[in-house]
N, C-alpha and C positions, 0 to 999 in steps of 0.2 A: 437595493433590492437584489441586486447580482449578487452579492457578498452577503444576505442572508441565505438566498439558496446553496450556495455553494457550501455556508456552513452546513446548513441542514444534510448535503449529502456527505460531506465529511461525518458527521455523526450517524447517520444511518448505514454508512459501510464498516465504520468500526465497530457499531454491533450488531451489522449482519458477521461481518468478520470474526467475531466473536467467539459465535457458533461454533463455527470451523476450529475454530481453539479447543472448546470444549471440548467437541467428538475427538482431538487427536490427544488432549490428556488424556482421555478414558481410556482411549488405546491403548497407551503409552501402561498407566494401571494394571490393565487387565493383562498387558506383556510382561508385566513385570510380576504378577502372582504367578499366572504360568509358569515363568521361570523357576519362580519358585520352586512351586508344589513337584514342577519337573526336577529339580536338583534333590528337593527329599526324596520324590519316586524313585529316581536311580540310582541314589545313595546307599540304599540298601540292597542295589545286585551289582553295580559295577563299582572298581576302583574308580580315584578320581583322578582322572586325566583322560581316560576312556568310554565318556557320554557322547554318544551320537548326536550329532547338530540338527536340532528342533524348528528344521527350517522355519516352520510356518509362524511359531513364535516370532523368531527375529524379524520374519516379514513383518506381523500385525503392529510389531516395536516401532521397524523404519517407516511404516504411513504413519504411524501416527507422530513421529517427529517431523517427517514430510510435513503434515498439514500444521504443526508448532509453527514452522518455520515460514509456511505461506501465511500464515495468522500475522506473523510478526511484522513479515511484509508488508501485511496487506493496510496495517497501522503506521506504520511508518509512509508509505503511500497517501494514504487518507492524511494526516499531519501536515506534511508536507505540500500535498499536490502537486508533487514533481513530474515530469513527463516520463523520465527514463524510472522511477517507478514503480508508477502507475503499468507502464508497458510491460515492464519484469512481472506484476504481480496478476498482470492479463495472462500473462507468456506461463504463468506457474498454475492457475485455475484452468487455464485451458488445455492444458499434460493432463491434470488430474482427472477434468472431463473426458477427455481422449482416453485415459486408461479404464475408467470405470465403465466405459461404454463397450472397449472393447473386451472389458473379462463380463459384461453383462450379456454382451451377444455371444461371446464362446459358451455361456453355459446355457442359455436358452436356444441358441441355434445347433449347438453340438453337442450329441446325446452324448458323445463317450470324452467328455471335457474333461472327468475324474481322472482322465489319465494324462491328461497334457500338463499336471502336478506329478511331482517325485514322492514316494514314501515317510510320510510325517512319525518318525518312531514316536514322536509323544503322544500320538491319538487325539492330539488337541485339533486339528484339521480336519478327522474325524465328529468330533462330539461337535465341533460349529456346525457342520452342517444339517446335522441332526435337530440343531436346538433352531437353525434357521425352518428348517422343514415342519418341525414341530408348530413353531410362531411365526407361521410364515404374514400371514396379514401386519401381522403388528412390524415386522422386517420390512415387508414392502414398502409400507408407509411410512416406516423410521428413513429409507435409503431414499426412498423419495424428497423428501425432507430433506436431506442432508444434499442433495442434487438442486434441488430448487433454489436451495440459500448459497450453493455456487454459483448458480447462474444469477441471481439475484444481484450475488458482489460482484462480477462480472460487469452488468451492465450497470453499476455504481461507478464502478471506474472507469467504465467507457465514458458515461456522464459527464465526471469530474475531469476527464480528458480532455473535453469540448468546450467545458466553462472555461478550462484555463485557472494557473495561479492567481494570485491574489494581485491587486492592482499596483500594489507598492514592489510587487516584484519582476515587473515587467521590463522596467529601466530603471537605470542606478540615478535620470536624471529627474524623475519624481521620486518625491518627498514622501513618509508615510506619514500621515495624521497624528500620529506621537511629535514628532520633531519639528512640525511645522512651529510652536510656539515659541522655539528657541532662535528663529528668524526674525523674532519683536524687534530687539535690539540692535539689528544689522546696520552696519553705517553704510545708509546707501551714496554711490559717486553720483558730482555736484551735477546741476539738469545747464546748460548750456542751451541759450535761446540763440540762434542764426537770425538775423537779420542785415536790413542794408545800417555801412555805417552812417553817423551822424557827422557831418563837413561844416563848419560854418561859412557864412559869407562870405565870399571876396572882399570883404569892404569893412569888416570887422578885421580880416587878417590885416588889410593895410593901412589899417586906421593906428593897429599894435604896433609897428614896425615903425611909423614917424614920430610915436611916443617913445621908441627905445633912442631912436638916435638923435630927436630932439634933449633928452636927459644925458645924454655923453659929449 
């Protein structure tokens, strides 16, 4: 019963985990057209070697590789059931939490947040938040979403933390269920019964001994 649930949450964090994949390919996409269209746009006013750095591109690049990498964790975590981790890939969800909470409260608690960013020359940091402002319902609920299924895997691996590995890996001195049938054949040592010895008579010993020296 223990070792059906524990699969079951094995499979349920990898593809809650999943998710978290998804959204940081699309990042990863959507940095990488940027890029793009940014290398054509200034292709036609500056030489090449003198493009101004697109911060906020490279930014949207590295979360989205960030959350690849916690993805892949977080698979390898779930696979396994290791302790150390299960704990890393707690330790890497709960940074991501911490950061998205705190750029969520700098822009809803401070009016003049726009400036606590540097100058995006690509206008790409521009046009997101226009497109966010624009659709903002459908954002809310998208980032929500995407907040819910980290704290969801979150509390999958805390789960899996508490189950514990699998039974066969607890001690090298149990056996796992595959290997038990190759024990059939085992030649086990011989069973030795303890008891009192057996003496005979006094009277059979010296009944032997007058027959020996009567015959000599």
């Amino acid at each position: 019963m223990m070792s059906m649930v524990r699969s079951c949450m094995q499979s349920l964090l990898k593809m809650v985990n999943s998710v978290i994949g998804m959204v940081g390919i699309a990042m990863i996409l959507y940095a990488l057209w940027l890029i793009r269209v940014w290398e054509i746009h200034m292709g036609h006013f500056l030489p090449a070697g003198d493009h101004p750095v697109p911060w906020f591109i490279y930014t949207f690049l590295g979360l989205g590789v960030i959350l690849c990498v916690i993805t892949c964790s977080g698979h390898i975590a779930a696979e396994t059931v290791n302790g150390c981790c299960l704990y890393l890939y707690m330790f890497f969800v709960i940074l991501l939490l911490m950061l998205e909470a705190g750029v969520t409260a700098d822009v809803f608690l401070n009016p003049d947040w726009e400036e606590d960013f540097p100058e995006d020359p690509s206008g790409s940091f521009t046009q997101f938040k226009e497109f966010i402002r624009s659709n903002f319902e459908i954002c809310k609920w998208i980032g929500l979403s995407i907040v819910s299924v980290q704290g969801v895997s979150f509390l999958l691996a805390l789960m899996l933390k508490a189950l514990g590995p699998h039974q066969y890996y607890d001690s090298d001195d149990e056996y796992a269920p595959d290997r038990v049938p190759l024990l059939k054949n085992a030649v086990h040592p011989p069973t030795y019964v303890v008891g009192n010895p057996v003496c005979g008579s006094r009277t059979d010993a010296w009944t032997i001994r007058v027959n020996d020296k009567a015959s000599r």
